[in-house]
C-alpha positions as CSV (number, residue, x, y, z in Angstrom):
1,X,117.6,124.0,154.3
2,X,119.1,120.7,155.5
3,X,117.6,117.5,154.4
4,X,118.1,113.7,156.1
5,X,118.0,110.8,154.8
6,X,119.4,107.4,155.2
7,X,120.3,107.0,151.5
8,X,121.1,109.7,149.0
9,X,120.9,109.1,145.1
10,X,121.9,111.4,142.4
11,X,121.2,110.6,139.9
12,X,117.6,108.9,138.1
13,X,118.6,106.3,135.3
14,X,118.1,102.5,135.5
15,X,121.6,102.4,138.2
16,X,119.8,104.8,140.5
17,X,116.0,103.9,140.2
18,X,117.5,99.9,140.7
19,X,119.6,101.0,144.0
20,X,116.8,102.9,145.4
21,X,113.9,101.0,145.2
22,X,116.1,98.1,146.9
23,X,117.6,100.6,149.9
24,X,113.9,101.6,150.1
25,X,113.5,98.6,152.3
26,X,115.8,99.7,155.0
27,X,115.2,103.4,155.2
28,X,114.7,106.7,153.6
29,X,115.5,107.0,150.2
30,X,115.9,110.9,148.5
31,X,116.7,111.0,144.6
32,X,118.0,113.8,143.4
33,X,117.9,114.5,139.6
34,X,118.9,118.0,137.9
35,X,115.8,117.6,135.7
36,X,112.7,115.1,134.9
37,X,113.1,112.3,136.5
38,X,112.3,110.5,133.2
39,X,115.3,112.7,131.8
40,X,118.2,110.1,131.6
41,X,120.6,108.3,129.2
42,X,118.7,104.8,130.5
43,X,115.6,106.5,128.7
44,X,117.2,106.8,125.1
45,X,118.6,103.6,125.0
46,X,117.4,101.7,122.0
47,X,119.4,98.7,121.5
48,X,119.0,96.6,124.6
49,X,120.4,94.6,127.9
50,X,122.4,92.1,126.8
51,X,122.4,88.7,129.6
52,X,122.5,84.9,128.4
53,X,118.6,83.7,128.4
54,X,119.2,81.7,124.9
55,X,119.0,77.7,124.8
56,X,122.3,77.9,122.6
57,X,124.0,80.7,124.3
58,X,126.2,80.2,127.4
59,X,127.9,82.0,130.0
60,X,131.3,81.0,128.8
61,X,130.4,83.0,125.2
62,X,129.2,86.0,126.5
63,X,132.3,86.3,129.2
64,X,134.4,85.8,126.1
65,X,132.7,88.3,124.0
66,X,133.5,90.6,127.0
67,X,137.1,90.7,127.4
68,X,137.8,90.2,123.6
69,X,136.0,93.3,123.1
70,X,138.0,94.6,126.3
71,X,141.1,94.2,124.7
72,X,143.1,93.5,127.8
73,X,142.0,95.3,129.9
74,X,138.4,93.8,131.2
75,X,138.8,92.5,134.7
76,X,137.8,88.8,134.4
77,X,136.7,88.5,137.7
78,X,134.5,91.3,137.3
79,X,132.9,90.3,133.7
80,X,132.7,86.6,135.3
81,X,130.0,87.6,137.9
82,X,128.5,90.3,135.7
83,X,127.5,87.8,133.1
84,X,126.5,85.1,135.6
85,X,124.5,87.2,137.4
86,X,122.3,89.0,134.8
87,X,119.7,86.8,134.4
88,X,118.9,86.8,137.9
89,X,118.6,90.6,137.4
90,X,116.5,90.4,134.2
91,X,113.6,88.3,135.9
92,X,114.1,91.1,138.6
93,X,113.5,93.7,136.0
94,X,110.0,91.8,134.5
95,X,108.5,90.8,138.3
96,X,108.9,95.3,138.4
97,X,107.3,95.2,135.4
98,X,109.5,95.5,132.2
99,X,108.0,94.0,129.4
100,X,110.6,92.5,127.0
101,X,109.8,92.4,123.3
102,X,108.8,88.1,122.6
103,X,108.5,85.9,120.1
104,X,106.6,82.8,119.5
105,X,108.7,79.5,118.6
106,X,106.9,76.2,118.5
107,X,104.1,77.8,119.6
108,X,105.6,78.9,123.0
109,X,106.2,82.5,123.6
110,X,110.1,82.9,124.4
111,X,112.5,86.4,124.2
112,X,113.2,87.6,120.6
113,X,116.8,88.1,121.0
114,X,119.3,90.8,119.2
115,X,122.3,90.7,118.2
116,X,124.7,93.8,118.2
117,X,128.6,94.2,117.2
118,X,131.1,91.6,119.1
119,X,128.0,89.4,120.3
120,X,128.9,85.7,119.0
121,X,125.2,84.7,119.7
122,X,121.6,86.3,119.7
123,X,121.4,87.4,123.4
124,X,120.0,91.7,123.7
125,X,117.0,91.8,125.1
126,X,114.5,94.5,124.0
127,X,111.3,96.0,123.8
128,X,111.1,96.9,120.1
129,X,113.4,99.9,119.9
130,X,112.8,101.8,123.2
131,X,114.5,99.9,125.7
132,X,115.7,102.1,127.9
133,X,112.3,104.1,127.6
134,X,110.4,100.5,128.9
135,X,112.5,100.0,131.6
136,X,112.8,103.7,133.3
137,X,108.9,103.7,133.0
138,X,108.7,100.2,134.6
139,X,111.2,101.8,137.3
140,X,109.2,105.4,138.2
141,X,106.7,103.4,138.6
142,X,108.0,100.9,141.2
143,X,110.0,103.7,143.2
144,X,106.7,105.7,143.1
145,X,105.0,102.8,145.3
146,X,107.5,102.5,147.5
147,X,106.6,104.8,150.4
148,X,110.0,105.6,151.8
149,X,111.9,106.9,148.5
150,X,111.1,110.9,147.8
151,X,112.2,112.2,144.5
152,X,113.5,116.0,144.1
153,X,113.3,117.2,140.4
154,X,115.0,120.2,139.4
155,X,117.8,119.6,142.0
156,X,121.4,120.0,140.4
157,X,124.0,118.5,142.8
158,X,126.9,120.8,143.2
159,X,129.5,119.5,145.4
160,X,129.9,116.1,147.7
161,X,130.5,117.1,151.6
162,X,133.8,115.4,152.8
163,X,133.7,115.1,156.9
164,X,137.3,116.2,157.0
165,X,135.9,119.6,155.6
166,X,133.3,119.7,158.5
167,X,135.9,118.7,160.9
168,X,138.6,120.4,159.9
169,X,141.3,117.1,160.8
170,X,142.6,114.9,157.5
171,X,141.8,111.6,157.6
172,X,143.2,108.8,155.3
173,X,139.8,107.3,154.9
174,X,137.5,110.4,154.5
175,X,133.9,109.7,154.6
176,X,130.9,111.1,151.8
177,X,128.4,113.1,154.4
178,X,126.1,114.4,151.5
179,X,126.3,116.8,148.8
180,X,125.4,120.7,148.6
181,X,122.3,120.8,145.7
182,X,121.1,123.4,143.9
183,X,117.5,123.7,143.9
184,X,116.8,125.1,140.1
185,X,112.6,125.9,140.7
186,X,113.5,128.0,144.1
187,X,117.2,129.3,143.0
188,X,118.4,128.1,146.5
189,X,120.8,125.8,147.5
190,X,119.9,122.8,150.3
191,X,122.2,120.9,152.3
192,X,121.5,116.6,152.1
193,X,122.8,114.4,154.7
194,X,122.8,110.7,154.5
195,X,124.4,107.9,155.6
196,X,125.3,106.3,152.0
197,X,125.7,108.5,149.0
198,X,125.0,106.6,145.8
199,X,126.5,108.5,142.2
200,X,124.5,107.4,139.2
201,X,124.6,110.6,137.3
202,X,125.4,108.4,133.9
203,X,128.0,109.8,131.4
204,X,129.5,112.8,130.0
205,X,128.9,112.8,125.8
206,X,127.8,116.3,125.8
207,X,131.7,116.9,126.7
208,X,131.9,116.2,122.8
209,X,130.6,118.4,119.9
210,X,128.7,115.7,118.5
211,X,126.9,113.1,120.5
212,X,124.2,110.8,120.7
213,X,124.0,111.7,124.5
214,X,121.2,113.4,126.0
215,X,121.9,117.2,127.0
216,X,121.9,115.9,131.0
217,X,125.2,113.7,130.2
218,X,127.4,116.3,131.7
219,X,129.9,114.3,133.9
220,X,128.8,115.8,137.2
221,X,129.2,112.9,139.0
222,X,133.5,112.2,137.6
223,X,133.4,115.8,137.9
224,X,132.1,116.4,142.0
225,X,133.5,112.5,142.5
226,X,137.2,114.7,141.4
227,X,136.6,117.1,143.3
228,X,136.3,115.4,146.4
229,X,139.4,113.2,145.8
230,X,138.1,110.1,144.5
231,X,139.9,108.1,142.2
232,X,139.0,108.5,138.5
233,X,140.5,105.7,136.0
234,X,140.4,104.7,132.1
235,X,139.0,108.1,131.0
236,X,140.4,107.8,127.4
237,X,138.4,105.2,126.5
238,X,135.6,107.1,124.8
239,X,133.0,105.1,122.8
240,X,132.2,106.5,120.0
241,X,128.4,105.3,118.4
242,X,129.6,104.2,114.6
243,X,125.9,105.5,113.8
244,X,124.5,108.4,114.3
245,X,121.5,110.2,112.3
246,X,123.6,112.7,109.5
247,X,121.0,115.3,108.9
248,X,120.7,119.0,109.7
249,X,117.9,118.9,111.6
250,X,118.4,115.9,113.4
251,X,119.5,116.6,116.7
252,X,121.9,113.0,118.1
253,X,119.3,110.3,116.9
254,X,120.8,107.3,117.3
255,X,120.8,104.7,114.8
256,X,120.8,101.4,117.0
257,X,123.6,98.9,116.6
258,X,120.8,96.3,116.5
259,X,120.3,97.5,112.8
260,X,123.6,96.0,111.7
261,X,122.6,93.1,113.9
262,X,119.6,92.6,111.8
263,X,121.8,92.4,108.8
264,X,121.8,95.9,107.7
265,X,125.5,96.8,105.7
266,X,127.7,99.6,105.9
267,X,128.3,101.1,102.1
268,X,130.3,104.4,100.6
269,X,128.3,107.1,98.6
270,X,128.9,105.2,95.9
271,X,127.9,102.1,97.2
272,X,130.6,100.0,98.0
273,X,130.8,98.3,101.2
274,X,134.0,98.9,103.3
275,X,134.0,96.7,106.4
276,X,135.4,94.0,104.9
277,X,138.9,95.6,105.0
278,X,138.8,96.1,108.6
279,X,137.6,93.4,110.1
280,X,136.3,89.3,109.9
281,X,132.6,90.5,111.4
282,X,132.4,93.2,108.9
283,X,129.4,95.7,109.3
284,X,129.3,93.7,112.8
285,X,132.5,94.5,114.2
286,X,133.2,96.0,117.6
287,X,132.4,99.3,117.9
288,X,135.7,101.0,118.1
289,X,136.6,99.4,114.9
290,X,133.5,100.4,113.0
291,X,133.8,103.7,114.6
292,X,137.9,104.5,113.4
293,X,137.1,102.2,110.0
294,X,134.2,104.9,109.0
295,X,136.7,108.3,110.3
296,X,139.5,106.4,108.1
297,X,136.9,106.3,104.9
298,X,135.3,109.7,105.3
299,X,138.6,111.1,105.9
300,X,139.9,109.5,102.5
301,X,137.0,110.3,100.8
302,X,136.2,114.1,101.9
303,X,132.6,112.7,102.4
304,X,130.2,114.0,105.3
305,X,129.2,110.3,105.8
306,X,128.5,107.0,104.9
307,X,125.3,104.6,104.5
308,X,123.4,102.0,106.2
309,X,121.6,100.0,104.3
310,X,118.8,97.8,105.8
311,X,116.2,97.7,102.7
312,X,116.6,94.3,102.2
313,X,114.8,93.6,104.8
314,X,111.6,95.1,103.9
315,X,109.2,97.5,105.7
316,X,106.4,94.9,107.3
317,X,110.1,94.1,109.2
318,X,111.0,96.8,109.8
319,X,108.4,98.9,111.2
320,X,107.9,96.2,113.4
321,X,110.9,95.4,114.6
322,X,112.2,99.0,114.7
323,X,109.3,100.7,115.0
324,X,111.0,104.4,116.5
325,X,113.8,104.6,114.2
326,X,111.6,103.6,110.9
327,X,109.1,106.8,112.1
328,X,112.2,109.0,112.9
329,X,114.2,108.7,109.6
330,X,110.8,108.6,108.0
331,X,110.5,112.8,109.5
332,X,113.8,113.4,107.7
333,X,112.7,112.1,104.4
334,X,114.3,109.0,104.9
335,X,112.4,105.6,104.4
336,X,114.7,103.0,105.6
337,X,112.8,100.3,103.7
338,X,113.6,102.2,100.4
339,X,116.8,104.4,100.9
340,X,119.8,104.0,102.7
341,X,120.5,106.1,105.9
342,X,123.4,108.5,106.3
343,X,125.0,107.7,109.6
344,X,128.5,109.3,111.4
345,X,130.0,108.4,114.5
346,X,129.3,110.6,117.3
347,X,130.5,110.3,121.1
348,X,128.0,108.2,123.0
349,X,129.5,106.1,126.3
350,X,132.6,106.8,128.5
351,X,134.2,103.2,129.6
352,X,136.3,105.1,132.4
353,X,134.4,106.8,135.5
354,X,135.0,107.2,139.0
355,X,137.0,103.7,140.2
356,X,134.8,101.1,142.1
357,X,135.3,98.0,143.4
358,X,133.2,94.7,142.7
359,X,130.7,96.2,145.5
360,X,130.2,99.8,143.7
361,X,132.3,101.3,146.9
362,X,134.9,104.4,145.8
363,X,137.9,105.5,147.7
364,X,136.0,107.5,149.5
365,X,134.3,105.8,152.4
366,X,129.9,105.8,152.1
367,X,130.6,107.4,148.3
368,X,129.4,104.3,146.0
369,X,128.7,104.6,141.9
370,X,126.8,102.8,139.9
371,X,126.1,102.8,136.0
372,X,128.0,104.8,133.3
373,X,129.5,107.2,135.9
374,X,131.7,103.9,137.5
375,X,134.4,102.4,136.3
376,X,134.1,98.7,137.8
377,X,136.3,96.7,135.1
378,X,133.8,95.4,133.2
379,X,134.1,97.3,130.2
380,X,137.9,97.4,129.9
381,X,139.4,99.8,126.6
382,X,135.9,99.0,125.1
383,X,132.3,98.3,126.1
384,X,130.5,95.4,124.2
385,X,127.1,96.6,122.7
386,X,124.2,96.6,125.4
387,X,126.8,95.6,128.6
388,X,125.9,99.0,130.1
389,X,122.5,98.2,131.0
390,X,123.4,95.1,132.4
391,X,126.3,96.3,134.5
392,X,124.1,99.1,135.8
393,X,121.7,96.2,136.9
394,X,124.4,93.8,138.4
395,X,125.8,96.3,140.7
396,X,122.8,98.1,141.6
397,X,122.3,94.6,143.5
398,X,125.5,94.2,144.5
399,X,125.8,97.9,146.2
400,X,122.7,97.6,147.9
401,X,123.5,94.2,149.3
402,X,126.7,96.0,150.4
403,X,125.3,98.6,152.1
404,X,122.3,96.5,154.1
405,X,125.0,94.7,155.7
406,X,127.0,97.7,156.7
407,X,123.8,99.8,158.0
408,X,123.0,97.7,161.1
409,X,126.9,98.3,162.3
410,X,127.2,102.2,161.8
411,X,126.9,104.9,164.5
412,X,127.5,108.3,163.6
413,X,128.5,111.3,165.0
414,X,126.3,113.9,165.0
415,X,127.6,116.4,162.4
416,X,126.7,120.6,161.7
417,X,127.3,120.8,158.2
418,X,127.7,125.1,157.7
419,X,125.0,125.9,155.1
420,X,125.8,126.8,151.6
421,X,128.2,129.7,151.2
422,X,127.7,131.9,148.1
423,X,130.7,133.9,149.0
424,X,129.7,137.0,148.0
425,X,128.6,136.5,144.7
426,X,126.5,138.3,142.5
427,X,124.2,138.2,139.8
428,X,125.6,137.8,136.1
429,X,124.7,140.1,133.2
430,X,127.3,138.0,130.7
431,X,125.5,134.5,129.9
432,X,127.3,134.7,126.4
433,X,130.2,133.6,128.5
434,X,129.1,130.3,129.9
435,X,127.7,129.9,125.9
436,X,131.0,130.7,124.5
437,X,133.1,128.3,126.8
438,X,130.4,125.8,126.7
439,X,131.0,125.5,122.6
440,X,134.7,125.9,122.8
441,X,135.1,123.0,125.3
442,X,132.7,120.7,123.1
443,X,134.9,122.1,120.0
444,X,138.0,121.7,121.1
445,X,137.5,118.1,122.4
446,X,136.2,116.4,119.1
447,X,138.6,117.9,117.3
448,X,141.7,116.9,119.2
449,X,140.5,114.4,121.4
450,X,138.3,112.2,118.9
451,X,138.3,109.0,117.5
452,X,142.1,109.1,116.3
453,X,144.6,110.9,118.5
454,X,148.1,112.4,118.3
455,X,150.6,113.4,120.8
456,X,150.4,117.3,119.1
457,X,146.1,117.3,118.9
458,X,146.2,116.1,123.1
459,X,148.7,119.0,124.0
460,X,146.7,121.2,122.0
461,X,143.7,120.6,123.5
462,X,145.5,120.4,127.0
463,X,146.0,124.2,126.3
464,X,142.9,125.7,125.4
465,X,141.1,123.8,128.0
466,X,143.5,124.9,131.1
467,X,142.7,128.2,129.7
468,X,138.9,127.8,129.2
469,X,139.2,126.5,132.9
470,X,140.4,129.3,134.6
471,X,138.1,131.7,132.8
472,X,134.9,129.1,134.0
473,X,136.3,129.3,137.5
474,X,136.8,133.0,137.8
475,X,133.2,133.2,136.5
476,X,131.9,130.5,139.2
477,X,133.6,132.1,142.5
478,X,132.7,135.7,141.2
479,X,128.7,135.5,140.3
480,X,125.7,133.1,141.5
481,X,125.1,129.4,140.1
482,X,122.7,128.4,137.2
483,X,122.3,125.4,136.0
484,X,124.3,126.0,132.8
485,X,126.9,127.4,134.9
486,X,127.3,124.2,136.8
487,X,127.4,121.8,133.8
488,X,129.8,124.0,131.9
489,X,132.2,123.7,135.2
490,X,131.5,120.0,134.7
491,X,131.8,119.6,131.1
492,X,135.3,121.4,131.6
493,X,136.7,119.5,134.4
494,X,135.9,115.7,132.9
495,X,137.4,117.3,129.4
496,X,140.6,117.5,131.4
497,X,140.4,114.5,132.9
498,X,140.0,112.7,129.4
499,X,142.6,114.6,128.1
500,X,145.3,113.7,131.0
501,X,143.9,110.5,130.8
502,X,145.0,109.8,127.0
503,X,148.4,111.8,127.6
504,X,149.4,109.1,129.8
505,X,148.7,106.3,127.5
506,X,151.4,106.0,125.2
507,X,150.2,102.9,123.3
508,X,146.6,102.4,120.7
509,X,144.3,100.4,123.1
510,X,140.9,99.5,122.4
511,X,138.9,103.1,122.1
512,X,141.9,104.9,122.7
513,X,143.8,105.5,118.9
514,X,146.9,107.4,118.9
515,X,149.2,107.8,115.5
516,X,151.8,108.5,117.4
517,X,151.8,105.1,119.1
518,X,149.8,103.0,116.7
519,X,150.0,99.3,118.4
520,X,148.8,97.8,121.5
521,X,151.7,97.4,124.1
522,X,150.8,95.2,126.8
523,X,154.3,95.0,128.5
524,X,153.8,98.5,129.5
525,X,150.4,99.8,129.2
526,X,148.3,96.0,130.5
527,X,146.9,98.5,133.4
528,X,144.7,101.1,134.0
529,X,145.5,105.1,133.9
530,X,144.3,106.5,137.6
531,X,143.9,110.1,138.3
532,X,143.2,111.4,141.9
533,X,143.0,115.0,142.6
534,X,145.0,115.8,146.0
535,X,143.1,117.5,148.7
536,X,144.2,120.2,150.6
């Protein structure tokens, strides 16, 4: 079945929900999201959005936050109107209904600000410890009063349609038509047609053994954004979260960053803090350094992981100020007012994506991204604590405004788009295949393509994935799609692209550490790795 619309979104995070509501005013909106609608990384993020609503914070601070955390790499024009234009954004977010967490000050009720690692002033705002869960309900319910946006749940996009494949003739400047999806409830694929095609699929964690991701963060959108030619940049900077819950039966429960921001201390087993020998902020370091300093100790020490200790603080604070985690450790045995928590990095945010510019427009003409999926310059070799949220705001805006002023001027062609084409395939009787492959890829990336690097672990892994790969793709043309299927193609195709992305980066940069080339360079490597997949 082919379905039109003037806008197509895949993707339902805070990016997605933000561009479609707004597009909603000048036609028909479709969201397309492989499962809930309320399933997204937006909806586990705890810490906050960080924008500059403090008397004593300024614009100036949190631009230069940014780009020291970027380590060269940030694109100052790009962090300049990110920062500038957030609080704009943020009253956006509260008139749809957010409700920031607030404190009373002089008796007058203002934001009670965070502070997370690399932030030189109080300026995350949350609501308590559920952020992310605040704002995605705020946002369902906005897009589910607006009357022109239609959400499909259960609808796993498989491939973006290029015109130059419906055509048959190349063109230079190819144009996004819409995207073959899989409808997972029905076990049948439908055809969408639009006249903008908006990727905010969010990130890829689960491309790592252990992550604080959801099990949704699959790369689709780097993966399908690849496949059609677009131009994929910085994939080696992987962020990984210095604290994650270490317990067996805790399945990637983060442990916010707004913890250490509270004042709770990074310790050994046997007590001894650590920080201190990597870095002036200590426990409130950037992320990348926190993240390598505890992979240096547990490696030295043989331990499974070290400890964060909050208890000074108290549990009237506690429970009120981190109200999910408190209950959470509290189900493992762990009562963060009285015992220290065992925390270990795990993957959680991927700073490269598919490259956009400062209007969220790929290289492929109508094909925008928005959110984790983009790479937009903001984040540089390293993302500062609670930027994501606000970039995902800022050019949710700044995309929509884009495509508003292009929509009066365009006249398409009338298009037939041929319908899905299974090829012949049949049903599968070996799902321990896709399971197999699925843990070998997640394996074989954090153990060669972690937090520290060598020349040896990325050829390694560059083996055993090009391998895994042509089993997944002899699997894909010869039996019919599943959902697990589709992510494991996915999951295998943004491994590679990480892995060739770090290959090419001879230098240690940010999130990207390699022993084999331990310092920054900046006469060489001041520029971003770019990958593009040619077409034929």
């Amino acid at each position: 079945m082919e379905i039109k619309t003037d806008f197509l979104v895949i993707g339902s995070g805070i990016a997605g929900f933000c561009f479609a509501i707004k597009a909603a005013r000048h036609g028909t909106v479709a969201i397309v999201t492989k499962k809930e609608q309320i399933e997204s990384s937006t909806n586990y993020a705890q810490g906050g959005i960080a924008a500059v609503t403090g008397e004593k914070d300024s614009f100036e601070s949190h631009i230069n936050d940014t780009l020291t955390t970027g380590a060269g790499l940030s694109n100052e024009e790009v962090v300049r109107f990110v920062v500038t234009e957030g609080p704009d954004r943020i009253r956006e977010l509260i008139e749809w209904g957010v409700e920031f967490s607030r404190t009373e000050i002089n008796r007058s009720s203002v934001f009670d600000l965070g502070r997370e690692g690399g932030h030189s002033h109080r300026r995350v705002l949350h609501a308590k410890d559920i952020t992310g869960r605040e704002i995605e309900r705020a946002l369902i319910e906005t897009a589910a009063s607006e009357k022109n946006v239609t959400i499909y749940e259960n609808h796993f996009a498989i491939n973006l349609i290029l015109e130059s494949k419906i055509t048959g003739v190349d063109q230079d400047n190819d144009r996004c038509v819409g995207a073959y999806v899989f409808d997972v409830d029905n076990n049948i694929v439908h055809t969408f047609t639009a006249s903008f095609i908006m990727l905010a699929t969010g990130g890829a964690g689960k491309v790592y053994l252990i992550t604080t991701n959801p099990d949704i963060a699959t790369g689709d959108g780097v993966a399908m954004a690849y496949r059609a030619g677009a131009r994929i940049a910085n994939l080696e900077f992987i962020q990984f979260h210095p604290t994650c819950l270490y317990h067996p039966e805790a399945k990637s429960f983060l442990i916010s960053e707004a913890v250490r921001g509270e004042g709770g201390v990074l310790k050994l087993k046997n007590g001894r803090e650590f920080m201190d020998n990597y870095h002036a902020m200590k426990s409130l370091a950037p992320r990348d350094v926190v993240a390598q300093a505890i992979d240096m100790e547990l490696k030295k020490s043989g331990d499974e992981y070290v400890l964060l200790d909050i208890t000074h603080k108290g549990k009237d604070f506690l429970t009120k100020r981190f109200p999910t985690i408190y209950e959470q450790c509290l189900e493992f045995g762990i009562d963060m007012s009285r015992d220290m928590i065992p925390v270990v990095p795990a993957a959680h945010y991927i700073c490269g994506g598919v490259a956009v510019n400062a209007l969220g427009e790929t290289s492929i003409d109508r094909l925008l991204a928005c959110g984790e999926v983009a790479c937009t310059g903001l984040h540089g070799a390293n993302r500062l604590a609670s930027n994501s949220l606000l970039e995902a705001v800022v050019f949710a805006h700044r995309s929509f405004n884009r495509v508003a002023e292009l929509l009066p001027h365009i006249k398409d062609k009338p298009l037939t788009i041929p319908p899905w084409d299974p090829k012949g395939a049949t049903e599968s009787d070996e799902s321990v295949v896709v399971s197999h492959n699925w843990d070998e890829v997640r394996s074989s990336m954090w153990n060669y393509v972690g937090i520290v690097r060598t020349d040896k672990r990325l050829e390694r892994a560059r083996r055993r994935i090009e391998m895994i790969t042509q089993e997944i793709m002899e699997y894909y043309w010869n039996f019919k799609i599943t959902r697990d299927l589709l992510e494991l193609r996915n999951i295998a195709t943004v491994a590679k692209l990480i892995i060739e992305c770090a290959q090419q980066r001879k230098e240690s940069r940010g999130l990207h550490y390699n022993l084999d080339y331990p310092r920054r360079n900046d006469a060489e490597w001041l520029r971003n790795t770019i990958i593009q997949k040619k077409l034929t």
